[in-house]
KOLTOR-604775 format. One record per atom (N, C-alpha, C): residue in one letter; y, z, x. Coordinates in steps of 0.02 Angstrom, whole numbers, padded with zeros to 5 digits, always signed. Example, Ala and Ser with C-alpha at 12.3 -4.5 7.8 and 13.67 -1.06 7.14 Angstrom:
KOLTOR-604775
A-00284+00390+00660 A-00225+00390+00615 A-00165+00390+00660 S-00112+00354+00642 S-00053+00357+00684 S+00002+00394+00645 
END
This chain:
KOLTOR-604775
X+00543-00824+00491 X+00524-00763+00528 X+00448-00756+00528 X+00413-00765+00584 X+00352-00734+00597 X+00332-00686+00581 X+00250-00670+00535 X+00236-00594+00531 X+00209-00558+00582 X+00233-00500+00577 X+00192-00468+00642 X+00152-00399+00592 X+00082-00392+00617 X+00030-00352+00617 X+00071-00278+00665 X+00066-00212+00614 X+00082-00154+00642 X+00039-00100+00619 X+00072-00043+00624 X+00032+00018+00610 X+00072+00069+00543 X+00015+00092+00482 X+00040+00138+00439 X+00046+00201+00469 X+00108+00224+00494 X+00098+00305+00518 X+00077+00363+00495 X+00064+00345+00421 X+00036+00417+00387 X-00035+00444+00422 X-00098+00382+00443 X-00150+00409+00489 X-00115+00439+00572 X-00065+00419+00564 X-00069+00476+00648 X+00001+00552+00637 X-00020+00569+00570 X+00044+00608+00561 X+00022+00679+00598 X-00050+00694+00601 X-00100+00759+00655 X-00077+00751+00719 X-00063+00679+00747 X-00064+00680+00803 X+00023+00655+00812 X+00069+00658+00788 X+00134+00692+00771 X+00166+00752+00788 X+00106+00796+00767 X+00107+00844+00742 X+00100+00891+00811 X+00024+00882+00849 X+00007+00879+00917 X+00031+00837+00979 X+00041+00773+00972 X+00074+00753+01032 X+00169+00755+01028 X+00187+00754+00983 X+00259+00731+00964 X+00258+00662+00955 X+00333+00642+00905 X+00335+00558+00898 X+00332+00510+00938 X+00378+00537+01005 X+00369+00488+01067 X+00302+00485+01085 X+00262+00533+01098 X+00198+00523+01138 X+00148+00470+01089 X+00157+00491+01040 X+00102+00475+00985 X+00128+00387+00972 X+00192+00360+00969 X+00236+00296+00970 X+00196+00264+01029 X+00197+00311+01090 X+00195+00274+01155 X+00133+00263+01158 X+00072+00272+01145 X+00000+00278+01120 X-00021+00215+01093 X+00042+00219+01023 X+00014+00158+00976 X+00042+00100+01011 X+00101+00079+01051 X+00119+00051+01088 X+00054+00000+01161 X+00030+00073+01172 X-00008+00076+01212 X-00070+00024+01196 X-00095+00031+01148 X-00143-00011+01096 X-00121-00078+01066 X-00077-00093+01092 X-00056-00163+01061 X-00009-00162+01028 X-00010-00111+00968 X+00030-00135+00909 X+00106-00114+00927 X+00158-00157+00898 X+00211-00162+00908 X+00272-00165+00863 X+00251-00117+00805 X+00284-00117+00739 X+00237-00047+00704 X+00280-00006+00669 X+00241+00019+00651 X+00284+00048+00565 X+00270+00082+00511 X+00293+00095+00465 X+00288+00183+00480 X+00354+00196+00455 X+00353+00286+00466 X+00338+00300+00388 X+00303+00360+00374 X+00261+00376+00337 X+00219+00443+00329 X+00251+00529+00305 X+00232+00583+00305 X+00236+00590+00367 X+00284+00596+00424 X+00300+00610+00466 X+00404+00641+00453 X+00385+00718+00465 X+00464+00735+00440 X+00518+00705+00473 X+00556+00677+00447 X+00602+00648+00480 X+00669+00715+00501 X+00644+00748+00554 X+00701+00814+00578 X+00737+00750+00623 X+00785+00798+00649 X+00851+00760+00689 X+00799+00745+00757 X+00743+00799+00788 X+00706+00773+00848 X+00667+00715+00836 X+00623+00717+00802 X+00576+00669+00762 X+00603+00586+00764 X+00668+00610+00729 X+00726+00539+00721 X+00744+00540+00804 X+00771+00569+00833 X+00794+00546+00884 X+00723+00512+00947 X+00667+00551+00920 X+00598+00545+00984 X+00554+00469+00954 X+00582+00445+00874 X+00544+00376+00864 X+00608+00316+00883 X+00681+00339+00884 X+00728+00283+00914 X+00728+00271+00976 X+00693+00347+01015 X+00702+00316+01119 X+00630+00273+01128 X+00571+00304+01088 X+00504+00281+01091 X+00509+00195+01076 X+00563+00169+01020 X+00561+00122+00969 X+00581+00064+01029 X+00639+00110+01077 X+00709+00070+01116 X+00655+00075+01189 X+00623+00109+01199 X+00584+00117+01276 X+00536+00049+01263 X+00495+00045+01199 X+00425+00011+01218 X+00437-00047+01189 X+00503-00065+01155 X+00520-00138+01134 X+00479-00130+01057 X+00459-00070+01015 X+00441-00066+00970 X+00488-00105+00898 X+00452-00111+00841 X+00510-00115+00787 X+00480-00058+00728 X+00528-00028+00691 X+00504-00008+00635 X+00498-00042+00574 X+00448-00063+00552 X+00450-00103+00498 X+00467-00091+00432 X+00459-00029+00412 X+00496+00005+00359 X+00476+00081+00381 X+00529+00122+00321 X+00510+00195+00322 X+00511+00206+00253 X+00496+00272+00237 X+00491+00296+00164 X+00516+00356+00134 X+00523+00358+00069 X+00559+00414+00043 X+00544+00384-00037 X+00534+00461-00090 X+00539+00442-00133 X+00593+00448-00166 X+00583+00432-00243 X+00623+00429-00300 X+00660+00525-00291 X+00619+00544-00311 X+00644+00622-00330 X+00583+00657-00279 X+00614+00708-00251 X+00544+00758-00226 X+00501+00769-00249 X+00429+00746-00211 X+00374+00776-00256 X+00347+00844-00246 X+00376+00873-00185 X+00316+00930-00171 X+00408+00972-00137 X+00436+01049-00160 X+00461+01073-00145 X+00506+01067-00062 X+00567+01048-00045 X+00604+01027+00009 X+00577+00966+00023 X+00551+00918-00014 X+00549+00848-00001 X+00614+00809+00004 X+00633+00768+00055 X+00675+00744+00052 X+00668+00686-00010 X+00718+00647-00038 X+00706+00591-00089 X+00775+00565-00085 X+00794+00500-00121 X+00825+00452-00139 X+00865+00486-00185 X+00856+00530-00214 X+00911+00555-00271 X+00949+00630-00269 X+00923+00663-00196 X+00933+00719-00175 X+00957+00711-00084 X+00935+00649-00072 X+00962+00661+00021 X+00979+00580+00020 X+00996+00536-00024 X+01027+00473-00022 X+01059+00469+00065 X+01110+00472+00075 X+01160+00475+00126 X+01133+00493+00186 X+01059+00530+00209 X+01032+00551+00267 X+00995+00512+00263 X+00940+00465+00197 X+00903+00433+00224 X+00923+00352+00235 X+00999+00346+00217 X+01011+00273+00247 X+01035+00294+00311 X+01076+00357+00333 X+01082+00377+00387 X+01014+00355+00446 X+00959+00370+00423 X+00895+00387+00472 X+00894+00287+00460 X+00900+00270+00396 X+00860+00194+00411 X+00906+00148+00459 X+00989+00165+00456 X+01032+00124+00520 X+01004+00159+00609 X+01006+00222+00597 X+00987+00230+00667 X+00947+00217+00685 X+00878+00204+00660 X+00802+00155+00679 X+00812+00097+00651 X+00881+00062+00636 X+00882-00010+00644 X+00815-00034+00584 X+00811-00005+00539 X+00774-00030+00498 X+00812-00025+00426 X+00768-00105+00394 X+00791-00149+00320 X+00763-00152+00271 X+00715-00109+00275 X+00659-00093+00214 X+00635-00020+00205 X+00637+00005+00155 X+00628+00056+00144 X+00582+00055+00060 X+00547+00111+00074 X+00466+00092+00038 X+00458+00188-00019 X+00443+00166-00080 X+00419+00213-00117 X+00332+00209-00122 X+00310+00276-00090 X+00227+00278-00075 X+00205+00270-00127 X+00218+00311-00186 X+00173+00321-00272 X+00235+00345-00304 X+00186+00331-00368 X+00231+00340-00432 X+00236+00418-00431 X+00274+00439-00479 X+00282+00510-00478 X+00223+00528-00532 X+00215+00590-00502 X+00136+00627-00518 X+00155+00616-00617 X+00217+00639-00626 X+00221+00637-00714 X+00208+00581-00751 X+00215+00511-00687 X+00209+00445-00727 X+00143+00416-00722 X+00103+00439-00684 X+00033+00409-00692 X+00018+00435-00766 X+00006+00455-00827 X-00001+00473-00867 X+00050+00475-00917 X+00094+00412-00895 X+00148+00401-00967 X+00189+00359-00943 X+00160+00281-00987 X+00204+00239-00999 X+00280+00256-01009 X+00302+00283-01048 X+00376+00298-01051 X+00411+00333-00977 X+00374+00379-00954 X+00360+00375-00888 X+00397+00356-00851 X+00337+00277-00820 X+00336+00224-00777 X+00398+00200-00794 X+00434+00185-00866 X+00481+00124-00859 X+00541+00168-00842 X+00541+00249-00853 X+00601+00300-00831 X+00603+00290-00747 X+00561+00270-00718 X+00571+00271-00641 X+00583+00220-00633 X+00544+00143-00654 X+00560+00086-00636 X+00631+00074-00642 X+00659+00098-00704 X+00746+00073-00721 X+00777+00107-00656 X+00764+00192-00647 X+00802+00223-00598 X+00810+00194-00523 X+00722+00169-00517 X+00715+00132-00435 X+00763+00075-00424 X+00769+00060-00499 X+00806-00025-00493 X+00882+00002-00479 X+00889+00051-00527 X+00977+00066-00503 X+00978+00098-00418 X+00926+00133-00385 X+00918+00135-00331 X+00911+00094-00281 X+00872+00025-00309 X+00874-00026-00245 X+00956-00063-00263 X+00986-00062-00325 X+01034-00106-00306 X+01082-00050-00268 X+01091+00002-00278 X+01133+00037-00216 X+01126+00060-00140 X+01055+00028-00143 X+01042+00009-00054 X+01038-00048-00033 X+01051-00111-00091 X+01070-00170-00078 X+01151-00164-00032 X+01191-00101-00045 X+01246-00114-00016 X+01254-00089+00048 X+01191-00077+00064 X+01206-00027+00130 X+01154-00093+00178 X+01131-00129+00149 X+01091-00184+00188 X+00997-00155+00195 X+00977-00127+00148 X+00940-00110+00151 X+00871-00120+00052 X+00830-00157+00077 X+00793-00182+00017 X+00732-00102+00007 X+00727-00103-00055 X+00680-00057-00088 X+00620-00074-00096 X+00560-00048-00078 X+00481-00074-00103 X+00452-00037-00147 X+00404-00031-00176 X+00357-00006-00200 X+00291-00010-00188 X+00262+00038-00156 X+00180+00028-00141 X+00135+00064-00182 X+00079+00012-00218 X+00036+00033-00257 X-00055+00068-00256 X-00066+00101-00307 X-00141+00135-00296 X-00155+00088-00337 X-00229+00134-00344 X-00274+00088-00419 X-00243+00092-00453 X-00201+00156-00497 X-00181+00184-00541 X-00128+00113-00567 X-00110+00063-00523 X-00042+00022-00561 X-00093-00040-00601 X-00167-00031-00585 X-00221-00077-00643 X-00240-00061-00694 X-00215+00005-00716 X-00219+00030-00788 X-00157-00015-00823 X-00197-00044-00907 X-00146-00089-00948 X-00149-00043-00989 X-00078-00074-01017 X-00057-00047-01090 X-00038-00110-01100 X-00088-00098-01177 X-00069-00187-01222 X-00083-00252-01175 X-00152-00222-01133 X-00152-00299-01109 X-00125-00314-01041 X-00064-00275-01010 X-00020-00277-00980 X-00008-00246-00921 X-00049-00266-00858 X-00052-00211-00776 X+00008-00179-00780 X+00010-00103-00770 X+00060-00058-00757 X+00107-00089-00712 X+00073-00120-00665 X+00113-00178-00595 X+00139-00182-00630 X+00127-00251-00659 X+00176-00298-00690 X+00250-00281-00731 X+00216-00214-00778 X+00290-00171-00818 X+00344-00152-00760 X+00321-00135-00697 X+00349-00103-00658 X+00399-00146-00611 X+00361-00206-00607 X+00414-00283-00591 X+00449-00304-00630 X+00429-00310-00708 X+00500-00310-00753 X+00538-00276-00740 X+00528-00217-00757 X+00568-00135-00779 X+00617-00142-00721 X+00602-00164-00636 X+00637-00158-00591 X+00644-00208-00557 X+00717-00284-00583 X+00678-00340-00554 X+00720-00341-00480 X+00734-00291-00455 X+00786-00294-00381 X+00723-00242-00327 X+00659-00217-00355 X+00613-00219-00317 X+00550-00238-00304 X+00560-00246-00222 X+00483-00285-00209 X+00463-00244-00180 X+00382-00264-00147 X+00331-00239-00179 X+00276-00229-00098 X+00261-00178-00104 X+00195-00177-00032 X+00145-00155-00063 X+00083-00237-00066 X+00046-00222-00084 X-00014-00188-00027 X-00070-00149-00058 X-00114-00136-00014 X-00170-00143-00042 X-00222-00181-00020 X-00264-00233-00016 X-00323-00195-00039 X-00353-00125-00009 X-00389-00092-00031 X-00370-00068-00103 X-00325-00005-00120 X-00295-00012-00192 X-00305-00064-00246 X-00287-00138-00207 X-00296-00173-00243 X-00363-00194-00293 X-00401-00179-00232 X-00487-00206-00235 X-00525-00154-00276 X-00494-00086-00276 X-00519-00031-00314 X-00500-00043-00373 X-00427-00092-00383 X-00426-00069-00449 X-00438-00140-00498 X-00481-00165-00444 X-00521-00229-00501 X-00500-00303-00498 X-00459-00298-00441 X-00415-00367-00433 X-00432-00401-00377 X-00424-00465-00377 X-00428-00495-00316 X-00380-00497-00265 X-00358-00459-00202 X-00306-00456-00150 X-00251-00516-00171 X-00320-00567-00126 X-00279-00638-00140 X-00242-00650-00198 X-00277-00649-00245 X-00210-00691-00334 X-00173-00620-00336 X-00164-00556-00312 X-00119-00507-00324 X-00056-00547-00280 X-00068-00551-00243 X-00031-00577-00161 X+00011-00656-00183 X-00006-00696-00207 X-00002-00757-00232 X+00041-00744-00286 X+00031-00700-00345 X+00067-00693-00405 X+00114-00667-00376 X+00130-00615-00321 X+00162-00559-00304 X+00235-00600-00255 X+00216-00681-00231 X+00265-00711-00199 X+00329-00713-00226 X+00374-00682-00175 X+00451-00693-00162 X+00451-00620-00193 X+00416-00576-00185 X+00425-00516-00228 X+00395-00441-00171 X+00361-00484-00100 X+00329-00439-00055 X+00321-00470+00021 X+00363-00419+00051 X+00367-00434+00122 X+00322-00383+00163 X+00274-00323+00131 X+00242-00260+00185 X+00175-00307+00155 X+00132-00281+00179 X+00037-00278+00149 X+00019-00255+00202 X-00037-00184+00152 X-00056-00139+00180 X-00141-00176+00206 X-00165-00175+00273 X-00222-00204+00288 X-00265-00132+00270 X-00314-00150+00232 X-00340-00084+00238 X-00430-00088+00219 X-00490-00093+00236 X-00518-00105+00223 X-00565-00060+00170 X-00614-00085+00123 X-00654-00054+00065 X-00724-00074+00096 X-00752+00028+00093 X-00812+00011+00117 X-00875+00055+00067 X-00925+00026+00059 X-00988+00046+00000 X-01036+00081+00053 X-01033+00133+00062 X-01081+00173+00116 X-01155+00182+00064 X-01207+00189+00105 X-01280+00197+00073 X-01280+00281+00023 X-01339+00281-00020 X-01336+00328-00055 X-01352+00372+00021 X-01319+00436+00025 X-01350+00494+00049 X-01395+00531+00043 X-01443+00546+00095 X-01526+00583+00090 X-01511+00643+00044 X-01458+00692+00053 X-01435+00738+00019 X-01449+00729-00062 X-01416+00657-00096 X-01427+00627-00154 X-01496+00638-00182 X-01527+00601-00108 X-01617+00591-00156 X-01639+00682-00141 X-01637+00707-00098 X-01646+00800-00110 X-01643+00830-00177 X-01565+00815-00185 X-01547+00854-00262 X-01587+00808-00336 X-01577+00758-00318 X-01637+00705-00380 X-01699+00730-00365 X-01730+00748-00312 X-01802+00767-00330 X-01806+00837-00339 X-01747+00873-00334 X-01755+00939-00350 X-01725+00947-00433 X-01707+00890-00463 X-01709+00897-00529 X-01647+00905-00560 X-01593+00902-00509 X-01503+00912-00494 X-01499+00856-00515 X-01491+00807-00578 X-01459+00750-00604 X-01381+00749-00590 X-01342+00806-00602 X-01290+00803-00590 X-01254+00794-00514 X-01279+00833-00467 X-01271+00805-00389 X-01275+00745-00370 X-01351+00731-00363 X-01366+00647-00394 X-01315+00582-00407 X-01290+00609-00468 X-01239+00570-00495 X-01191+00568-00457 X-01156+00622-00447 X-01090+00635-00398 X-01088+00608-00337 X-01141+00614-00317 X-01136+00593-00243 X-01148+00503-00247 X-01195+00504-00292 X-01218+00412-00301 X-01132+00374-00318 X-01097+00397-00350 X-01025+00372-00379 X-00985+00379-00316 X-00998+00442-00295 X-00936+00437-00238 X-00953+00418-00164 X-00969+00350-00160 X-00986+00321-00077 X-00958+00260-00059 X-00897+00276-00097 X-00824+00220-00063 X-00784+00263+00001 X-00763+00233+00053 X-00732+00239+00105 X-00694+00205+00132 X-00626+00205+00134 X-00568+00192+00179 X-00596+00193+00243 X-00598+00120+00262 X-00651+00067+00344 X-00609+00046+00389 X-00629+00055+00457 X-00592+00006+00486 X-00598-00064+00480 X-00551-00094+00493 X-00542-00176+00484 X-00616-00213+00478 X-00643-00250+00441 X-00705-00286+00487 X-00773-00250+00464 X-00751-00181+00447 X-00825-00142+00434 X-00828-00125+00346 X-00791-00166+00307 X-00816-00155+00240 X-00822-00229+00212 X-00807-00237+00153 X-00812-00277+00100 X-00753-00344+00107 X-00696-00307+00127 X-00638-00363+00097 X-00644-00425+00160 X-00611-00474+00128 X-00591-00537+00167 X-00516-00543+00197 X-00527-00526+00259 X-00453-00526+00291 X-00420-00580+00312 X-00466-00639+00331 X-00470-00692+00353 X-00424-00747+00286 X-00415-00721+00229 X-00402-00756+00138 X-00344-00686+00152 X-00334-00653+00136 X-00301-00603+00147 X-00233-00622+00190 X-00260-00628+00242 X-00165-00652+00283 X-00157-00702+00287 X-00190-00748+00280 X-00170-00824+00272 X-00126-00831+00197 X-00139-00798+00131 X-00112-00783+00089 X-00050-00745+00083 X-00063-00694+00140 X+00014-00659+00173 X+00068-00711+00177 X+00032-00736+00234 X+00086-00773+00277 X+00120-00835+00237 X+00073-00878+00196 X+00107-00909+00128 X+00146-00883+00091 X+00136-00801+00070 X+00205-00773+00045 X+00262-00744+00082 X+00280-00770+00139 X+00321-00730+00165 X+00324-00669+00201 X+00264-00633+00189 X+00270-00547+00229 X+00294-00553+00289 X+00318-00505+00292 X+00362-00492+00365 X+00302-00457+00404 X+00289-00394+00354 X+00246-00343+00407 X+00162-00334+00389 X+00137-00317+00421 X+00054-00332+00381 X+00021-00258+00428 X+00010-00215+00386 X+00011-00152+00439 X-00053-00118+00417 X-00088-00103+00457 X-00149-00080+00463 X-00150+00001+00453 X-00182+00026+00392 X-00190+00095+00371 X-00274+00104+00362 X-00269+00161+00382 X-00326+00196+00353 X-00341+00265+00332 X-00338+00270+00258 X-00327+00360+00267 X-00348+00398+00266 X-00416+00407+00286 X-00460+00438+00302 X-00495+00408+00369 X-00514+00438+00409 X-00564+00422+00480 X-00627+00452+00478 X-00619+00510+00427 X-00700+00541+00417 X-00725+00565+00496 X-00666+00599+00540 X-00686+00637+00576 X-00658+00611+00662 X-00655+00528+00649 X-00665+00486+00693 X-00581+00478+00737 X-00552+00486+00798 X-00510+00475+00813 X-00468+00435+00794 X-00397+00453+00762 X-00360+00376+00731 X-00349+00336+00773 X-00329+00333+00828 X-00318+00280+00885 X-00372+00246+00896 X-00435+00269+00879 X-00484+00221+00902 X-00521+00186+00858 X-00487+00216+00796 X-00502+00181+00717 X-00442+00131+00748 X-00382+00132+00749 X-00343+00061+00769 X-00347+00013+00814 X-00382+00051+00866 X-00418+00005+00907 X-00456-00044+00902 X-00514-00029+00859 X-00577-00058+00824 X-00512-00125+00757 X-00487-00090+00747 X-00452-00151+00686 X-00427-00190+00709 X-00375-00172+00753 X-00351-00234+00824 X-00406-00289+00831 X-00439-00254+00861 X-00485-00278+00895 X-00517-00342+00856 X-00530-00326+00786 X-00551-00364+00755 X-00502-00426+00728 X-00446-00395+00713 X-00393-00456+00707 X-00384-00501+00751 X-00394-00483+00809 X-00375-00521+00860 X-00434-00555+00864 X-00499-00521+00859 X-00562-00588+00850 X-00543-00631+00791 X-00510-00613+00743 X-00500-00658+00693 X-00454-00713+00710 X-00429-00706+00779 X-00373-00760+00765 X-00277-00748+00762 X-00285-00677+00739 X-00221-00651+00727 X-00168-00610+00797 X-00198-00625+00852 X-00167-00586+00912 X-00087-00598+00922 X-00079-00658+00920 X-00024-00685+00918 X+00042-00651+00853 X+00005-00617+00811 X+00052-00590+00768 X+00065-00497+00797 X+00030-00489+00850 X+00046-00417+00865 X+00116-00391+00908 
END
């Protein structure tokens, strides 16, 4: 199976919101891409019914959708509270993968934690093994914190060995690792990767203001915080080592996120990433 290059829907969930699913589908459609991952977009009965005519009109695929473990934020749907609606929603969009965004807010801060969800996810993916449907896990920085030596990842691939894994490339790079040997170690274990680029913006004039006005602490704050979620092409990472490493492991889907635009239209933040993949060589996977 060929990979094909798509879109993370969580950047167009505003324009969801404003155009509806069909319009906003038919858009990204519009732009090339031809796969996309659903993602903080409510899955109501319209929503579901306006991404299956959009999916069935433009020859789209869904490459996965998502839901977590347990609700995180009050009427969240989840895996242990709406089981039966969300394999419901994953047969009617004809989709085989289904993806947990983050760990639960209680387990970033406790090993005992992490391995209470990993065991549960595992008894969760093997009961959507029967419905034809595989479980992922997608990671932040937060899964490069060790205990004893030992990437949180890694506990979390023991703890759960019936799930694999969507890695995302930026996450990755924040949290000290190389994409590539994450991606390589990570084979037969990950079919999504999140394209996402890491970008080092200049200190801000604002910065040197508050330093010469004697504000060490602004200074500081602002000097630490000038990382940015980039379009494709305009930061740091190597995309070019990146999906060639994909495509050696198998990924099915390779989907372009960005979660922040810093103001900038999302469609034309996907535009610009296209754009660049396809100078890279990769058109043929859209």
């Amino acid at each position: 199976m060929t990979a094909k290059i798509g879109v993370q829907a969580m950047m167009l969930k505003e324009k969801v919101e404003e155009l509806g699913a069909y319009e906003t589908f038919k858009k990204v459609h519009e732009l090339g891409y031809h796969s996309i991952e659903v993602s903080q977009i409510p899955m109501t009965e319209e929503n579901v019914s306006e991404i299956k005519r959009a999916t069935e009109e433009f020859g789209m695929k869904i490459a996965s959708m998502t839901a977590g473990l347990k609700p995180m934020q009050p009427g969240q749907e989840s895996l242990t509270t709406d089981f039966d609606k969300i394999v419901k929603d994953c047969h009617t969009l004809d989709c085989d993968l289904l993806r947990i965004g983050m760990l639960p807010f209680e387990a970033m801060a406790s090993l005992e934690k992490v391995i209470e969800f990993s065991r549960e996810a595992n008894a969760v993916a093997e009961k959507l093994t029967e419905e034809g449907i595989k479980l992922y896990y997608h990671n932040h920085h937060i899964e490069f914190t060790k205990y004893d030596g030992e990437y949180l990842l890694d506990i979390i691939r023991r703890e759960a060995p019936l799930l694999g894994f969507e890695l995302d490339v930026h996450w990755v790079h924040r949290g000290g690792l190389n994409p590539v040997d994450v991606i390589n170690d990570y084979k037969g274990k990950v079919e999504l990767i999140h394209l996402k680029d890491y970008r080092v913006n200049r200190v801000p004039e604002s910065a040197l203001d508050a330093l010469y006005a004697g504000d060490m602490k602004t200074f500081m704050q602002q000097f630490t915080d000038i990382i940015e979620f980039a379009e494709l092409g305009t930061g740091s990472l190597d995309f070019k080592a990146i999906i060639e490493a994909s495509l050696e492991a198998g990924v099915r889907y390779l989907l372009v996120e960005q979660d922040d635009q810093y103001g900038r239209d999302p469609f034309d933040c996907l535009k610009d990433s296209r754009d660049y993949l396809v100078g890279l060589g990769y058109g043929e996977l859209f």
